[in-house]
C-alpha positions as CSV (number, residue, x, y, z in Angstrom):
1,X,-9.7,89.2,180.6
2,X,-12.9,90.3,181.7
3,X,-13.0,94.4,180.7
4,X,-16.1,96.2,181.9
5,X,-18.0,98.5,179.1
6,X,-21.2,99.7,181.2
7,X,-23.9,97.4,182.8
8,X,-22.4,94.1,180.5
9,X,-19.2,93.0,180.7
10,X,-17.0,91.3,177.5
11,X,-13.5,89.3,177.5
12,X,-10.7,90.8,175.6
13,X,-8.3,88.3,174.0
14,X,-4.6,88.7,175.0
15,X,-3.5,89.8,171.2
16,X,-6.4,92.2,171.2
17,X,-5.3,93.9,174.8
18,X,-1.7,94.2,173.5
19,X,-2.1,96.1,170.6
20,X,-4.3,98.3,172.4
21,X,-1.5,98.6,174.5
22,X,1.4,99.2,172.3
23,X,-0.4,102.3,170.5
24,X,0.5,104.2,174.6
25,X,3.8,105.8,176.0
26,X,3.4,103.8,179.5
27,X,0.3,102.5,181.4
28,X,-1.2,103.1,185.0
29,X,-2.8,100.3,187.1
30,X,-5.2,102.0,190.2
31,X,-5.9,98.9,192.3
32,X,-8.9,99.2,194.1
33,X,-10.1,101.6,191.5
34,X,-14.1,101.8,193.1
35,X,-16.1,103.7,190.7
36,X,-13.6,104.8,188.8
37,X,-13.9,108.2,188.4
38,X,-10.2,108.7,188.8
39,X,-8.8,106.6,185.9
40,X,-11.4,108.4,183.8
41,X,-10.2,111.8,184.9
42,X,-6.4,111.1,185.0
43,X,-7.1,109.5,180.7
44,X,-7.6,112.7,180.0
45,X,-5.0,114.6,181.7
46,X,-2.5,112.0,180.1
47,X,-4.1,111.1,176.7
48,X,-0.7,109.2,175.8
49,X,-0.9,106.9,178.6
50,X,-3.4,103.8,179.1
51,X,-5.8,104.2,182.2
52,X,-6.6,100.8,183.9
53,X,-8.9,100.7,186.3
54,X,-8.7,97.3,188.4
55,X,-11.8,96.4,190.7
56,X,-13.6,92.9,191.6
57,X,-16.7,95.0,191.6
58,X,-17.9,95.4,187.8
59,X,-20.9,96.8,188.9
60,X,-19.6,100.0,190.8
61,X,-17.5,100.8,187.3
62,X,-20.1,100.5,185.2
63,X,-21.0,104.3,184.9
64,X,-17.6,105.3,183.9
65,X,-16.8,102.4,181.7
66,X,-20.0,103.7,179.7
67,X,-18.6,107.2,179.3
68,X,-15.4,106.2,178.4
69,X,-16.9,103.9,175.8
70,X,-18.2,107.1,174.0
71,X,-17.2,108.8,171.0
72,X,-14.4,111.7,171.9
73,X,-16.4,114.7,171.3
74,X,-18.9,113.5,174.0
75,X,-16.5,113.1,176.9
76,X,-15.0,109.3,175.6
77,X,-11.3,107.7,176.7
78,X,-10.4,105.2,174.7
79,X,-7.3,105.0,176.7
80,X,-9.2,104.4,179.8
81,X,-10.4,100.5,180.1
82,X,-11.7,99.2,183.5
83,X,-10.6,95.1,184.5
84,X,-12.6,93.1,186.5
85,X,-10.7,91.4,188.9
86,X,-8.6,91.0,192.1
87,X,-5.3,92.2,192.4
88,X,-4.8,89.0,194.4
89,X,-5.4,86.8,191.0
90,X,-5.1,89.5,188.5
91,X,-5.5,88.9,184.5
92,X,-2.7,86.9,183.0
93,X,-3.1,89.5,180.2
94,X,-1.7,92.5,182.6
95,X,1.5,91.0,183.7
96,X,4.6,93.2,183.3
97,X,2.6,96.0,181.8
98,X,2.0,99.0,184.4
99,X,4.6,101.4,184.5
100,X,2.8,103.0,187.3
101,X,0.4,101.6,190.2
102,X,-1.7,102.9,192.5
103,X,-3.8,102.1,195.6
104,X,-5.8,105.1,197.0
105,X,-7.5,104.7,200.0
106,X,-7.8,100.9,200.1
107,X,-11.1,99.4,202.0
108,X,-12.6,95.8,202.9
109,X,-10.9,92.8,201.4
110,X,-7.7,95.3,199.9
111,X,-7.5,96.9,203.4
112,X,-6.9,93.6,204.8
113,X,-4.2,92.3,202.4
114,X,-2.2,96.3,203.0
115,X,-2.6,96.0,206.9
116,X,-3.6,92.0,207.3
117,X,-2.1,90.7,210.7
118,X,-0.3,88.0,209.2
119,X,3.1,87.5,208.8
120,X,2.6,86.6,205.0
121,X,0.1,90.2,204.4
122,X,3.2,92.3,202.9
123,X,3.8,89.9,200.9
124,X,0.2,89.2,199.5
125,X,0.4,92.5,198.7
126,X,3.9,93.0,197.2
127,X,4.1,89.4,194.7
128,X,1.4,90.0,192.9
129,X,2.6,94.1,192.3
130,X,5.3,92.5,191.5
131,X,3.8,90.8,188.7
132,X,1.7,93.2,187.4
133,X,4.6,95.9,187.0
134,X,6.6,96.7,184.4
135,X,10.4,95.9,184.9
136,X,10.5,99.5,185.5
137,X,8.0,100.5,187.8
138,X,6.7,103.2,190.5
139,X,4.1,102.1,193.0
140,X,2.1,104.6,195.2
141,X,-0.1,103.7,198.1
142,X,-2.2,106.4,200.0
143,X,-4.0,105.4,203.3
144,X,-5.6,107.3,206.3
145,X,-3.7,106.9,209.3
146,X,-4.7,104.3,211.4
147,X,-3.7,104.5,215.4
148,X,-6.7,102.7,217.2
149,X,-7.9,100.1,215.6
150,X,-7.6,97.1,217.7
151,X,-5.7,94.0,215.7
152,X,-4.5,96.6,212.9
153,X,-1.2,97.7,212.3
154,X,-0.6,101.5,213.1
155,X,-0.9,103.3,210.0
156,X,2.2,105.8,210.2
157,X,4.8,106.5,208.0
158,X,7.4,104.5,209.4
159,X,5.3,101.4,210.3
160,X,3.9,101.3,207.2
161,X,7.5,101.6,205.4
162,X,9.1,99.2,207.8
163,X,5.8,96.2,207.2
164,X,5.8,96.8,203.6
165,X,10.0,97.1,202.5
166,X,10.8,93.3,203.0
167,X,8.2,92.1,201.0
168,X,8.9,94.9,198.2
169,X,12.3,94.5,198.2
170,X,12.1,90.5,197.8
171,X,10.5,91.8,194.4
172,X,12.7,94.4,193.6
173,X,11.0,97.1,194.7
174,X,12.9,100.2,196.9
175,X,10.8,102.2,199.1
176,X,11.8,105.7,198.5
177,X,10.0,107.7,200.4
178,X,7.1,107.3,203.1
179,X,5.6,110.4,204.3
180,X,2.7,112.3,205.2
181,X,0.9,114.0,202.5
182,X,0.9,117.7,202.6
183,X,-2.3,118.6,204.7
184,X,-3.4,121.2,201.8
185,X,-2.8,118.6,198.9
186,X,-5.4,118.0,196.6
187,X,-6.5,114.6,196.2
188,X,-7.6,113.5,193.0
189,X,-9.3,110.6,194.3
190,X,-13.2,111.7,195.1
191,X,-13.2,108.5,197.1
192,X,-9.7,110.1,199.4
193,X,-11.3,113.0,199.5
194,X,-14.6,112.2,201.6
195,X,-12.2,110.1,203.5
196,X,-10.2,112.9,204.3
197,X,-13.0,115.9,205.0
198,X,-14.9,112.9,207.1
199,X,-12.2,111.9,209.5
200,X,-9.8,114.5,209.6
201,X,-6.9,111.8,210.0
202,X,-3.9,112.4,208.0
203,X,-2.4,110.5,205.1
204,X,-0.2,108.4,204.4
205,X,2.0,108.2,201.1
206,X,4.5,105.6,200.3
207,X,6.3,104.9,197.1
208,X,8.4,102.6,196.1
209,X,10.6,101.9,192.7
210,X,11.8,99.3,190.3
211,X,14.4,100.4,187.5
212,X,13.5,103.8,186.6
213,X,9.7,103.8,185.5
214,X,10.5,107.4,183.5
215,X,8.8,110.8,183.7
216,X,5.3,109.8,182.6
217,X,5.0,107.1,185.1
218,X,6.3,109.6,187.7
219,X,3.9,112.6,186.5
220,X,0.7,110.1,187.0
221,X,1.7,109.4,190.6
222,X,1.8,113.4,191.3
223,X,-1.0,114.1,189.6
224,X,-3.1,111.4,192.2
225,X,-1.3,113.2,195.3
226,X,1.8,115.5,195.4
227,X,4.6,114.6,197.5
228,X,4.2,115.2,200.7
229,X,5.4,118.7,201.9
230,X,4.9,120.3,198.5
């Protein structure tokens, strides 16, 4: 597995990412994690959780893989580790860890595989969740709404829920709730929140469960965006 630590990159063996693993309550997955700044925040709001960031982009995590890197007393994570990959072919080394996954404001090639055309897109997007998760699992997707873009899906609550529950289901997966988020929630995501102040379109939240991923799991998911209404 190919785990970013600044400008270089190094693999971590299987063995070696495990025990990292065990020594944490749960783990969180943000797909699509850009820079990310928001793993590295959230790992220290939740010290007893591991923080993975997922991106194919190594480069754009660099910065924050190097602060993490460092020692505690200078602003370092060690439960905060940044993957590069695809969520499409993700790290044999990750599957059925996350207890908790998000997507926040997915662009470019994720965009595609969340809204893609195709009859096979919710899928694409769900089977390889799927394997990712945890047996108990919550997954939380934010988006802009979308009306009037011309061969993409309408971005709505009930579009979005009614593409998407098939797929998650066939993985089992129940959407729970698809909503808009509460126009005076506070994103956590620096990336949402440009998104937001520069289009004024609302957002979309969606969420959807496998077992029962616990309190912790639940807890990370609200502390990337509140439920909507709150």
């Amino acid at each position: 597995m190919r785990v970013v630590t600044g400008k270089t990159s190094q693999t971590m063996a299987a063995a070696e990412f495990r025990r990292l693993a065990s020594g944490y309550a749960t783990c969180w997955l943000d797909v699509g994690a850009g820079d990310g700044a928001l793993s590295y925040r959230l790992a220290g709001d939740f010290p007893d959780v591991l923080c993975l960031g997922l991106d194919p982009n190594a480069e754009a995590m660099a910065s924050q893989a190097r602060r993490a890197r460092r020692k505690p007393d200078r602003g370092g994570r060690a439960n905060c580790l940044y993957v590069a990959a695809a969520v499409e072919a993700p790290p044999a080394e990750l599957a059925g860890l996350a207890r908790a996954i998000t997507i926040n404001f997915p662009w470019a090639r994720l965009l595609e595989i969340v809204l893609g055309a195709g009859d096979d897109a919710p899928a694409a997007l769900a089977e390889p969740l799927a394997a990712l998760a945890a047996p108990d699992c919550a997954v939380q997707l934010l988006l802009n709404e979308i009306t009037d873009l011309p061969a993409v899906p309408a971005v709505e609550p009930a579009t979005l829920a009614d593409r998407l529950a098939p797929a998650f289901t066939a993985t089992g997966f129940q959407v729970d709730a698809a909503g808009w988020l509460a126009t005076d929630a506070r994103v956590r995501s620096r990336w949402g929140g440009r998104l937001i102040r520069g289009s004024g379109r609302r957002v979309v939240r969606l969420r959807a469960t496998r077992g029962g991923p616990g309190d912790r799991a639940l807890a990370i998911l609200d502390a990337v965006a509140p439920e909507p209404g709150r």
